[in-house]
C-alpha positions as CSV (number, residue, x, y, z in Angstrom):
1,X,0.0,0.0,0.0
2,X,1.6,3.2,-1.2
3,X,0.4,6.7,-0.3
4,X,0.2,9.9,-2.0
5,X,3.2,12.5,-1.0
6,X,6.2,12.1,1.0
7,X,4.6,9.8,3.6
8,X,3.5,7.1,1.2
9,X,7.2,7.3,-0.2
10,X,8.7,6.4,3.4
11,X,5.9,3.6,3.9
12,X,7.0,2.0,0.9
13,X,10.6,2.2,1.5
14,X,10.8,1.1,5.4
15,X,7.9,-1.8,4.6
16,X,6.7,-0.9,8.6
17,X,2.7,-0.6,9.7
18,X,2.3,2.9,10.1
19,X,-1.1,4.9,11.0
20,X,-2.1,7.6,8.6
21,X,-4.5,10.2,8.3
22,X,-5.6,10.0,4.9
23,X,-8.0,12.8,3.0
24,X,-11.3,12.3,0.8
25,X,-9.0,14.1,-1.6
26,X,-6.2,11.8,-1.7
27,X,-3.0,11.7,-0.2
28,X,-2.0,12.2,3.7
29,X,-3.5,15.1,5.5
30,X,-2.3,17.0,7.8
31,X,-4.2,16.5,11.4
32,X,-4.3,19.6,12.5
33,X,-6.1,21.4,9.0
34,X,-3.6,22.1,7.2
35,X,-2.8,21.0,3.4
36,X,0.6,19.8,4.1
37,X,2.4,23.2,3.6
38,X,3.0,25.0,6.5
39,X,1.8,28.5,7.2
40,X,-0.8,27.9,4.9
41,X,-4.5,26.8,6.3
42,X,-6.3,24.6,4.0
43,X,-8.6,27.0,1.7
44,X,-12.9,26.2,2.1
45,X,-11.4,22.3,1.6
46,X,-13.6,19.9,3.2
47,X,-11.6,17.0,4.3
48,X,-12.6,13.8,5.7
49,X,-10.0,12.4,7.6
50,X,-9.7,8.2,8.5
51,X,-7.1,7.3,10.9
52,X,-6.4,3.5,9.6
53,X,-3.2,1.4,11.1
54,X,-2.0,-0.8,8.4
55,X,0.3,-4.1,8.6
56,X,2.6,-5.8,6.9
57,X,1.3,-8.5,4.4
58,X,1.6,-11.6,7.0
59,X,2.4,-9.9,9.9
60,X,0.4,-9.4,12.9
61,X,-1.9,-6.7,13.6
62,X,-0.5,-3.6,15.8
63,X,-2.7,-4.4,19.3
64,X,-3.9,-7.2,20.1
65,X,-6.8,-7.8,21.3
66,X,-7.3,-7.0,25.1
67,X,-7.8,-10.0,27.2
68,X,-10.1,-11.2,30.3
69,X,-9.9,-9.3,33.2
70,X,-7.0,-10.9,35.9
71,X,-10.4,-11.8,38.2
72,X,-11.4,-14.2,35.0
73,X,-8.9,-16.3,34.9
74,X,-9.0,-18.0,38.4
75,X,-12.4,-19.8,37.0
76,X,-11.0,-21.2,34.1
77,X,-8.5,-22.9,37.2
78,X,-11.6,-23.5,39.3
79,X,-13.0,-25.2,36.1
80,X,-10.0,-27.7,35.6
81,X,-9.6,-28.5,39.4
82,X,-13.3,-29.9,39.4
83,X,-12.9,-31.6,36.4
84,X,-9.9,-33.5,38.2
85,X,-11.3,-33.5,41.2
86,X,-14.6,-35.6,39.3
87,X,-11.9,-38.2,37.8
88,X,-10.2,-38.9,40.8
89,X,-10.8,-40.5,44.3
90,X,-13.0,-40.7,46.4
91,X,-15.4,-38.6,44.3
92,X,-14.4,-41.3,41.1
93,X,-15.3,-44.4,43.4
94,X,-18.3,-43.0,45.0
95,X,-19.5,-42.1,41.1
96,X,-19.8,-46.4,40.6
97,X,-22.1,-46.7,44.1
98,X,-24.1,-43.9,43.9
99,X,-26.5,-42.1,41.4
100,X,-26.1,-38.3,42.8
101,X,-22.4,-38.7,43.1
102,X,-22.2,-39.5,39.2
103,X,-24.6,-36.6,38.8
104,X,-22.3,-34.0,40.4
105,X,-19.8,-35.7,37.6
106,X,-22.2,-34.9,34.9
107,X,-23.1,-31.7,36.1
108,X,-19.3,-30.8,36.5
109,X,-18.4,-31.9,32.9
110,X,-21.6,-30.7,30.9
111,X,-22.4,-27.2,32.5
112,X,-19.9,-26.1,35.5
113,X,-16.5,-27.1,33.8
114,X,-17.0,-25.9,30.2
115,X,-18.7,-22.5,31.4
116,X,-15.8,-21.9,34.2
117,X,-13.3,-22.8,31.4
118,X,-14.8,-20.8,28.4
119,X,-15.5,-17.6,31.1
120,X,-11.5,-17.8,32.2
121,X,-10.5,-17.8,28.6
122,X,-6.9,-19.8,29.2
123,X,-6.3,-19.9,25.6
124,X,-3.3,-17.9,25.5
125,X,-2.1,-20.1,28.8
126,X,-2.4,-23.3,26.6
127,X,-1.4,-22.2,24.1
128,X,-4.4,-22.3,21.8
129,X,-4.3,-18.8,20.8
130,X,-4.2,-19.2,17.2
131,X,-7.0,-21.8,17.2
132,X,-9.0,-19.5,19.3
133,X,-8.0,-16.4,16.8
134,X,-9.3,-18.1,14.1
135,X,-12.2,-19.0,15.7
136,X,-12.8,-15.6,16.7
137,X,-12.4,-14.7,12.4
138,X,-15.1,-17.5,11.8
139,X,-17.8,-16.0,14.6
140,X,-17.6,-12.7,12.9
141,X,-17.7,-13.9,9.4
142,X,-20.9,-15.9,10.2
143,X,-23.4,-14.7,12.7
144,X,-26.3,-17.2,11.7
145,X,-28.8,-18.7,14.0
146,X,-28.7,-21.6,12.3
147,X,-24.6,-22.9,13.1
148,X,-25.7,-21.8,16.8
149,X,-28.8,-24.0,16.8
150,X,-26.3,-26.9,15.5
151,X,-24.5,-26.6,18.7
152,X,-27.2,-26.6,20.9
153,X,-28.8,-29.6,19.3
154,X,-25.3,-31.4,19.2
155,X,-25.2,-30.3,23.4
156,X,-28.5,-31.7,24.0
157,X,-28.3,-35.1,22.3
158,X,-24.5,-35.8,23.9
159,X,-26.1,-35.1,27.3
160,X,-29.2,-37.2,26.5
161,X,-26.9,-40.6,26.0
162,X,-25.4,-40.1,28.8
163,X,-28.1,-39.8,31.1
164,X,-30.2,-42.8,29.7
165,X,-30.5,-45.5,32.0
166,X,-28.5,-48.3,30.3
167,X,-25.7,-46.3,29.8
168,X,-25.5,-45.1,33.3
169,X,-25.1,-48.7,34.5
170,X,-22.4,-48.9,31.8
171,X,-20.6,-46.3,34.0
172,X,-21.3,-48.4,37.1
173,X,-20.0,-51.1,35.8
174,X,-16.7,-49.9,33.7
175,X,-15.0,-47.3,34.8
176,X,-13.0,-46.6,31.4
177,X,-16.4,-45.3,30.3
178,X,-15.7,-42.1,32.1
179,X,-13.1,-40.2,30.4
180,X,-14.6,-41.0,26.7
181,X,-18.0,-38.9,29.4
182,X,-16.0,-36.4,30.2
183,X,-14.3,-35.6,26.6
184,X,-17.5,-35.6,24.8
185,X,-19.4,-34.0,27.6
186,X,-16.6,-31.0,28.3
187,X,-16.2,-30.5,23.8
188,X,-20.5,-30.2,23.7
189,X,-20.5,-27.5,26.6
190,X,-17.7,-25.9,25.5
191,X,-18.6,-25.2,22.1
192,X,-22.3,-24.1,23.6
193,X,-20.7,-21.7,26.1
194,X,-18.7,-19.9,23.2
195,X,-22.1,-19.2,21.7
196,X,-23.2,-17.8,24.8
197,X,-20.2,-15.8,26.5
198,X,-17.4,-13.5,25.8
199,X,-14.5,-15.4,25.6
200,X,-11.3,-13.3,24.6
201,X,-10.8,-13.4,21.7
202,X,-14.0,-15.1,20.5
203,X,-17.0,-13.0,20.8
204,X,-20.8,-14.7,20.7
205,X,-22.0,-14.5,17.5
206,X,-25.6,-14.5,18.5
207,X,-27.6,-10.9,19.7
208,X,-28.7,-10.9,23.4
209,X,-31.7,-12.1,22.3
210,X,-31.0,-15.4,21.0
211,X,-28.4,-15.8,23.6
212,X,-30.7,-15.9,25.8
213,X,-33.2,-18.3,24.0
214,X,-30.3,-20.9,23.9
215,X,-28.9,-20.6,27.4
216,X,-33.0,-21.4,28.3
217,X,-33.9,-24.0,26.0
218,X,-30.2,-26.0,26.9
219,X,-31.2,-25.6,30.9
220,X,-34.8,-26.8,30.3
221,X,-33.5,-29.9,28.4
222,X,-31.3,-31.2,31.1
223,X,-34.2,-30.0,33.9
224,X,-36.9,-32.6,32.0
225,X,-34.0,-35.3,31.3
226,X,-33.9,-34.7,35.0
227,X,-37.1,-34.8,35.8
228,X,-37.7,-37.7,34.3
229,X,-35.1,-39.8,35.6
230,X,-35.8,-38.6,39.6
231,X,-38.9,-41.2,39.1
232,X,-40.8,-42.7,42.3
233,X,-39.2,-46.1,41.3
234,X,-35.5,-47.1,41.2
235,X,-34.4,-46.8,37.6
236,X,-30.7,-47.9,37.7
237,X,-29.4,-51.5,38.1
238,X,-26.0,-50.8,38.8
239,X,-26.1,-48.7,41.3
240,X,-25.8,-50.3,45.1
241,X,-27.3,-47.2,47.0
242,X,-29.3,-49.6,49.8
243,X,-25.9,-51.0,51.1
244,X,-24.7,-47.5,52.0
245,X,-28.0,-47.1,54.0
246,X,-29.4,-44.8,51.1
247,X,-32.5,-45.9,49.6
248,X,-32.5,-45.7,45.4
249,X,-35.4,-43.8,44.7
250,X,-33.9,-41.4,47.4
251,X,-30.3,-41.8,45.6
252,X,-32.1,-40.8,42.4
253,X,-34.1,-37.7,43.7
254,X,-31.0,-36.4,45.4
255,X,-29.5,-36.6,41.5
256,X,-32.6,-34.6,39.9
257,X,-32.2,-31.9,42.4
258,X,-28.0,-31.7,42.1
259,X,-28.5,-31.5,37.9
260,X,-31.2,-29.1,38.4
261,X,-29.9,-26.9,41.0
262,X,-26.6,-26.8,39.0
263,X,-28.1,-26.1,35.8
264,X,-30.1,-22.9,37.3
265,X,-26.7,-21.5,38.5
266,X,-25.2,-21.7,34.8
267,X,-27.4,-20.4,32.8
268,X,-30.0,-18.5,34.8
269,X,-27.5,-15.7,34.9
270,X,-26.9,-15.8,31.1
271,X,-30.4,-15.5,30.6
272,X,-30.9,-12.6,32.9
273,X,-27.8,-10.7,31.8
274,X,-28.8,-11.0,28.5
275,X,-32.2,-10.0,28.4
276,X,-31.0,-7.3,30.7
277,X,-28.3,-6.0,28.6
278,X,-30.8,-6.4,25.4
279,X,-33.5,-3.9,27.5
280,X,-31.2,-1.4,29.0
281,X,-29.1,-1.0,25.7
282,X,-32.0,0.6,23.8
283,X,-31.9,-1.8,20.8
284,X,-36.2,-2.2,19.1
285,X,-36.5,-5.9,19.1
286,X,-38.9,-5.7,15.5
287,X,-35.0,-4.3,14.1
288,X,-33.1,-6.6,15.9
289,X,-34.9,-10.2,14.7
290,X,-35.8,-8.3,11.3
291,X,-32.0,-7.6,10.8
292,X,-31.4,-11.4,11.6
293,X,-34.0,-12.6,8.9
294,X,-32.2,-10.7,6.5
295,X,-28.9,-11.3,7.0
296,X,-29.7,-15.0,6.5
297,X,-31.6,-14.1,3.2
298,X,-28.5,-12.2,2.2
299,X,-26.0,-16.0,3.2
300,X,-29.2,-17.5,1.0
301,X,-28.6,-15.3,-2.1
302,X,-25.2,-15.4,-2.0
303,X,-24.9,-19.5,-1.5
304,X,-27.5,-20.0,-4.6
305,X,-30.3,-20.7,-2.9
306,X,-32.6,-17.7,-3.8
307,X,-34.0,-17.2,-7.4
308,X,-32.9,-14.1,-9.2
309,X,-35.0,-13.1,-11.7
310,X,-33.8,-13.3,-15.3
311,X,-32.8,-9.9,-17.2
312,X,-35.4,-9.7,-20.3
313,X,-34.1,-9.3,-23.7
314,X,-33.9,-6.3,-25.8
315,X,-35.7,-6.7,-28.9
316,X,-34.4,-6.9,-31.9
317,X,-35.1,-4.2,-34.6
318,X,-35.4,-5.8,-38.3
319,X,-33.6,-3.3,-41.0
């Protein structure tokens, strides 16, 4: 990129990101009014001036993007240490005798871990920040409903087959079965939560709005898989509650009201905060979903799935 004047001469010769003010007119402008010679004030000449800091082809970009606040990082820690704490003893043995103790697992790997994790932002820490960079590219470059709506479906069914009741005795009875839980479990919250919080550098792609319709359908999901499964009759096979004096159906309410209670502290604030930042920010909800209607008309168009209409022919004159 070569500018107009001295100053494009010297960004072309040192090959270094500079940040110019550059004139409706052409060439570099002076900020201060003038036309570039001095002593003399620029004559009626509207100018528009555009402050623009330009890089290097390949090189990185002059400031980075800031990062979470120093507070914000200490949950992404608290995230990890439960997840360790759920695959080791005694919380890991306790998970083969009894229901609620493989619900706090569940609860820790599907909601509490990835949001505590996605909320730190510890990309940088481990290293991840290019992945996480280009993920950030890809949320700005496509802000549909739909790819979020993927997501959520893909978080839903992964916690569905794990909370079925023949699987859950699978977890009783081989203990292997946990990690491939907890991978699948913490990659489905995980890529939920980056659709619902601000994660440095990857930003939500959704408006309040919709934020706040995922964070509620994902929470009433797991409160009716929960529901159902804290039944009036024992449900699980595996499970040896009675020996530890712990009746099942008691073992299995004490589960429903651990998922549920954890699933209201995740995204019962994301809800609220949303919805709360949607009101108070002054945005007309008609424009807002109207705006998202037509940017996904616009992705239609452009991906051949809209009709154009074809241009009519001139007629012909005869001679």
């Amino acid at each position: 990129m070569t500018g107009g004047g001295a100053a494009g001469g010297v960004f072309a010769r040192s090959g270094h990101p500079m940040s110019t003010a550059w004139s409706i007119m052409g060439g570099a402008a002076d900020t201060h009014g003038h036309d570039g010679r001095p002593g003399r004030p620029a004559g009626g000449r509207l100018e528009i001036k555009v402050s623009a800091a330009t890089a290097t082809p390949g090189g990185r970009d002059v400031t980075d993007p800031p990062g979470p606040p120093g507070w914000r990082r200490w949950l992404a820690a608290i995230g990890l240490v439960l997840v360790l704490a759920c695959l080791l003893p005694p919380l890991s043995v306790l998970a083969h005798r009894y229901v609620f103790a493989e619900s706090i697992q569940f609860s820790v790997f599907a909601m509490a871990g990835p949001a505590l994790i996605v909320l730190g932002a510890p990309w940088r820490l481990l290293r991840l920040s290019g992945p996480a960079g280009r993920l950030a590219a890809a949320h700005r470059g496509n802000r549909s409903f739909v790819r979020a709506g993927i997501y959520l479906l893909a978080f839903i069914g992964v916690c569905l087959a794990w909370r079925l009741p023949p699987v859950l005795d699978a977890l009783a009875r081989q203990p292997a079965l946990v990690a491939a839980q907890a991978v699948t479990l913490l990659a489905a919250g995980g890529a939920l939560w980056l659709e619902l919080v601000d994660s440095p550098p990857v930003s939500p792609r959704l408006p309040r709005p919709q934020r706040a319709a995922v964070a509620a359908l994902a929470m009433w999901s797991i409160w009716i898989v929960a529901y159902v499964l804290g039944s009036s009759h024992a449900v699980f096979r595996a499970y040896d509650a009675v020996g530890g004096g712990l009746s099942a159906v008691a073992d299995q309410e004490i589960a429903a009201g651990l998922v549920w209670a954890v699933a209201g502290c995740c995204f019962v604030p994301v809800v609220m905060a949303s919805m709360l930042g949607w009101l108070t920010g002054g945005e007309d909800a008609d424009e807002e979903f109207q705006r998202v209607f037509r940017d996904e008309n616009e992705r239609a168009m452009v991906r051949g799935w809209a009709t154009r209409p074809r241009p009519r022919r001139r007629p012909t004159s005869s001679a």
